[in-house]
PAFIKOL-748468 format. One record per residue (C-alpha): residue number from 1; residue in three letters; x negated, y, z negated. Coordinates in pm, whole numbers. Layout:
// PAFIKOL-748468
+-----+---------+--------+--------+--------+
: num : residuo :     px :     py :     pz :
+-----+---------+--------+--------+--------+
: NUM :     Ala :      X :      Y :      Z :
...
+-----+---------+--------+--------+--------+
END
This chain:
// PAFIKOL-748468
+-----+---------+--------+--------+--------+
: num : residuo :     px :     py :     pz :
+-----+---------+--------+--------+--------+
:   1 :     Unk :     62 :   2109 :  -1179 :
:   2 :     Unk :    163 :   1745 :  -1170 :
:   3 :     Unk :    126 :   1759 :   -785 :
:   4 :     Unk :   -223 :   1902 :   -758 :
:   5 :     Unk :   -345 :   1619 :  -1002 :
:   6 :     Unk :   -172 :   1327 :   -808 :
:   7 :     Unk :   -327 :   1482 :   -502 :
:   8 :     Unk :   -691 :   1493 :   -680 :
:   9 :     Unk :   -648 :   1211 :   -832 :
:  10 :     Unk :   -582 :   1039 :   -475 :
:  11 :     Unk :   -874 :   1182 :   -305 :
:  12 :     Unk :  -1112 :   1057 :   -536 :
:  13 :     Unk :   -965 :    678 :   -541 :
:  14 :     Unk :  -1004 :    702 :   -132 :
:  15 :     Unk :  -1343 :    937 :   -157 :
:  16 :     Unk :  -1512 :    636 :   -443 :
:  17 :     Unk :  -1336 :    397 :   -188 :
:  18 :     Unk :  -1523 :    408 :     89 :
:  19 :     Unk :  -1887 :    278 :    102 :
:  20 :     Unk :  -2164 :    530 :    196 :
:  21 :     Unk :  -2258 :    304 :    497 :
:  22 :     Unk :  -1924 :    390 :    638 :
:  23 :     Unk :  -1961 :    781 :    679 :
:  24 :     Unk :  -2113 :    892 :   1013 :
:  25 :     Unk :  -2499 :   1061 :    909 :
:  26 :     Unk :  -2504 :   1455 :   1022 :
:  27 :     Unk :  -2566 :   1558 :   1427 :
:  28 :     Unk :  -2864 :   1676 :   1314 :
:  29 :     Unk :  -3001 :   1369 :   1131 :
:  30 :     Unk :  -2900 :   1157 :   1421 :
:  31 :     Unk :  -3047 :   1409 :   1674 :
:  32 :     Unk :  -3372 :   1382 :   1440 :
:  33 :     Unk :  -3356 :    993 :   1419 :
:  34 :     Unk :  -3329 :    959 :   1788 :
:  35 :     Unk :  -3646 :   1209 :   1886 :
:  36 :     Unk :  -3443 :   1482 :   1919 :
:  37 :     Unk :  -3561 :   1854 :   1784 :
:  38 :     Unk :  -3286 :   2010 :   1550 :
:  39 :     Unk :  -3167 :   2309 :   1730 :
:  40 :     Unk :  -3240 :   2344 :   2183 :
:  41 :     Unk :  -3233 :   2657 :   2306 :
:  42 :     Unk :  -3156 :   2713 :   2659 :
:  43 :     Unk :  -3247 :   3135 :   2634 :
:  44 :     Unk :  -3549 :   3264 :   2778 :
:  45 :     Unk :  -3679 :   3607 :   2838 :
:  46 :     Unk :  -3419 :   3671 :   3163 :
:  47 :     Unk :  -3126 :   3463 :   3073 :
:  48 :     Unk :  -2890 :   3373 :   2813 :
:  49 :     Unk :  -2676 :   3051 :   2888 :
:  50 :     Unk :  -2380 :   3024 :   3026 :
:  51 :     Unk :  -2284 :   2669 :   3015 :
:  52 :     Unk :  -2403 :   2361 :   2908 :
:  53 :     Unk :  -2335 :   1998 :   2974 :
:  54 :     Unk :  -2462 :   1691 :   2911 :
:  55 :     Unk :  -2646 :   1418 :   3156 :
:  56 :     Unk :  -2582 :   1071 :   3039 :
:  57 :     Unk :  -2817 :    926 :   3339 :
:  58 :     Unk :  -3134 :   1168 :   3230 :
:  59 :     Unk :  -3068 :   1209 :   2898 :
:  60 :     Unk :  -3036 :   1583 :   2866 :
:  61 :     Unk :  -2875 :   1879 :   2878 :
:  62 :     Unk :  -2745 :   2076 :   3145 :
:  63 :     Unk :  -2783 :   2468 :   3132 :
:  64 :     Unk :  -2665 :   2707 :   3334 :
:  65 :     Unk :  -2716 :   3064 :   3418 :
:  66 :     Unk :  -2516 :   3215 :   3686 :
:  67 :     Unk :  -2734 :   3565 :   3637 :
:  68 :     Unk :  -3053 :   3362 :   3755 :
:  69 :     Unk :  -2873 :   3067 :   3908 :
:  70 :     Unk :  -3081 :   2833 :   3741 :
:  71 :     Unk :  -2982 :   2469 :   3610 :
:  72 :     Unk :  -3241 :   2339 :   3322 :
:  73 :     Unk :  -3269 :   2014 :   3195 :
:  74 :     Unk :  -3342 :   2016 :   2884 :
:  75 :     Unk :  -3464 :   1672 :   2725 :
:  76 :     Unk :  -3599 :   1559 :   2409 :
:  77 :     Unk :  -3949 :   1757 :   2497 :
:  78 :     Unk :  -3771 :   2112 :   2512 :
:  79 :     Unk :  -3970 :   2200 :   2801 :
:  80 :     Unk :  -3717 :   2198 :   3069 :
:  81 :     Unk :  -3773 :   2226 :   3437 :
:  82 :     Unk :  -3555 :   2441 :   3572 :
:  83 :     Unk :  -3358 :   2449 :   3948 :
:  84 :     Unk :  -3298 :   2713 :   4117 :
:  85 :     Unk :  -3076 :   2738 :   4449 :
:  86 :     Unk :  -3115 :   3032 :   4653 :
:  87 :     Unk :  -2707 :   3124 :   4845 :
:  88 :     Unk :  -2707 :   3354 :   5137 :
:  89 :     Unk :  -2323 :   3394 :   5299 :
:  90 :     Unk :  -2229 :   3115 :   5021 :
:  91 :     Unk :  -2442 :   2873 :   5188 :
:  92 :     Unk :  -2748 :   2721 :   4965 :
:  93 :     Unk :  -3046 :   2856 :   5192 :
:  94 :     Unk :  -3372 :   2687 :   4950 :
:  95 :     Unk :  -3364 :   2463 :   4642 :
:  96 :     Unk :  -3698 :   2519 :   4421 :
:  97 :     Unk :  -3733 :   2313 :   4081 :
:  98 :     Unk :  -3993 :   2414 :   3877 :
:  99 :     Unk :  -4136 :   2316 :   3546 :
: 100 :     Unk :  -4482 :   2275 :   3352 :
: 101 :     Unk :  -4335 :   1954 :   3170 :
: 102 :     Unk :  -4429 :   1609 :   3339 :
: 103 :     Unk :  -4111 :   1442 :   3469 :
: 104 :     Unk :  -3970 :   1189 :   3687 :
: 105 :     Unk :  -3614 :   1329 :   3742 :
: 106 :     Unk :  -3709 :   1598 :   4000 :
: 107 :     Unk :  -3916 :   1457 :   4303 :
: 108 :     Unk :  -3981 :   1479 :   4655 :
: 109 :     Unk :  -4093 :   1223 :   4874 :
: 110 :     Unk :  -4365 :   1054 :   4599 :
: 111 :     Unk :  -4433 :   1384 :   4493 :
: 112 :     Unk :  -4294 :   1523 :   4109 :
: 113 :     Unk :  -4338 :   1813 :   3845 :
: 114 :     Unk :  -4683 :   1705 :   3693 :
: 115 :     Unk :  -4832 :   1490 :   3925 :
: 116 :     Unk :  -5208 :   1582 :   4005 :
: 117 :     Unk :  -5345 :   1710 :   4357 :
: 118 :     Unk :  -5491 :   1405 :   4464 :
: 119 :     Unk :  -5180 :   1246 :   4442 :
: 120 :     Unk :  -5012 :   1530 :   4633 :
: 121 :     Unk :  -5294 :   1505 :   4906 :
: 122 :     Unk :  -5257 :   1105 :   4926 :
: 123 :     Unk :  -4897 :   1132 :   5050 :
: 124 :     Unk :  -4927 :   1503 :   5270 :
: 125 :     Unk :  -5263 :   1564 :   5311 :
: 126 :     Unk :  -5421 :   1905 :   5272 :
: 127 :     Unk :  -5250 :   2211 :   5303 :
: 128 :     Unk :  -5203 :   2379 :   5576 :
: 129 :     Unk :  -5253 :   2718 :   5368 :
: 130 :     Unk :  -5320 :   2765 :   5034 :
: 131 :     Unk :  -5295 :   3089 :   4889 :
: 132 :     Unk :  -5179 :   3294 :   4545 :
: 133 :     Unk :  -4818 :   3251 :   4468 :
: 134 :     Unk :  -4605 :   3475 :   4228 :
: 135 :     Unk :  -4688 :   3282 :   3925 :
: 136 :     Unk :  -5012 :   3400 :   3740 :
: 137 :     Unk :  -5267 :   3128 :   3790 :
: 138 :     Unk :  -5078 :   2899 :   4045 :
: 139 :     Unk :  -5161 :   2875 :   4397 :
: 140 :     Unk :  -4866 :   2817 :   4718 :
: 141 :     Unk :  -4946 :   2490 :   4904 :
: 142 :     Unk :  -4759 :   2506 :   5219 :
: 143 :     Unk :  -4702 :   2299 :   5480 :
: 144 :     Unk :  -4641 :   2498 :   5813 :
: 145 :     Unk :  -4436 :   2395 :   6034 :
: 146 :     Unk :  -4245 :   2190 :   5760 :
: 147 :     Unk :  -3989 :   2384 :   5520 :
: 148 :     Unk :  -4146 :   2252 :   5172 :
: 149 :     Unk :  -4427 :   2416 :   4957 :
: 150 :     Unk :  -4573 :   2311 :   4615 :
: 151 :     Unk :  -4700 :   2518 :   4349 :
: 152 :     Unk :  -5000 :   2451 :   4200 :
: 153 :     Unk :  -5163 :   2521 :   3820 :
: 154 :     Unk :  -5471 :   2359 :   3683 :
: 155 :     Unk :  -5494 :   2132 :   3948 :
: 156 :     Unk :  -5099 :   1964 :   3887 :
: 157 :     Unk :  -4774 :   2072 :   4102 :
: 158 :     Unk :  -4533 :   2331 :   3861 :
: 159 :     Unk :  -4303 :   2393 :   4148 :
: 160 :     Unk :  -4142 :   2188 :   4503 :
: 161 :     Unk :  -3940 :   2439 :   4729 :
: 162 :     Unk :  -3749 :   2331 :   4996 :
: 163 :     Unk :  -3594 :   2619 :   5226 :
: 164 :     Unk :  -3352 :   2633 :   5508 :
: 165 :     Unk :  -3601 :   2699 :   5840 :
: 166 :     Unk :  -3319 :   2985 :   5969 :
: 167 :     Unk :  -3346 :   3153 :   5645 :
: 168 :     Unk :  -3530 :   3459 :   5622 :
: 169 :     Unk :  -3590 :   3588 :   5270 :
+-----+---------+--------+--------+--------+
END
């Protein structure tokens, strides 16, 4: 008995001891102070994730799905682009990131998830064929002979794809 009272009696000198500006706040009221939602959930309606890591240089999280083979970055908005590479023969044949969130983190050559079609046209010009892609809504801009096509929705690039020309899907 005279043990579990010294030990008591111990914790609360050091407990009373220690001033409240000294204990660490909660994850989850930093993540809040700092913009951050409370819980990020990398599932959607074809994947449950694998892995996750976290990117100092973007400020998000890494998740991974090896059953889609998609990477998402998933930042403070919770809308994450997502990449996807395509392997054939364990060789990466096409890379394609896609995403209806506005970010500067996945380009290609001036061109990034969000950015209008004028800006698109400014830096390759007009397509040379535009037609309905797989998405509901979104339209393929490719640009034959070259191996790169955007995806287009209400008039701003979802999607850049960028495929190996000896690959045949």
């Amino acid at each position: 008995m005279f043990r579990r009272t010294a030990v008591a009696a111990a914790l609360l000198v050091v407990t009373t001891a220690i001033p409240a500006q000294a204990i660490a706040p909660a994850p989850a009221v930093l993540a809040a102070q700092q913009g951050w939602p409370r819980t990020i959930s990398g599932e959607t309606a074809d994947r449950y994730p694998e892995g996750v890591s976290w990117d100092p240089t973007r400020q998000a999280f890494l998740i991974g799905s090896m059953a889609t083979g998609r990477i998402s970055a998933v930042d403070r908005s919770g809308q994450p682009p997502y990449l996807v590479a395509t392997v054939q023969k364990d060789r990466i044949v096409a890379l394609q990131v896609s995403g209806s969130a506005t970010t500067k983190d996945f380009g290609f050559n001036h061109i990034n998830l969000g950015d209008d079609t004028k800006t698109l046209i400014r830096y390759f010009g007009a397509a040379s064929r535009v037609g309905p892609s797989g998405e509901a809504g979104t339209d393929l801009w490719s640009y034959q002979p070259w191996p790169f096509s955007f995806e287009v929705k209400a008039a701003h690039v979802t999607s850049i794809r960028i495929v190996d020309p000896t690959y045949q899907e």
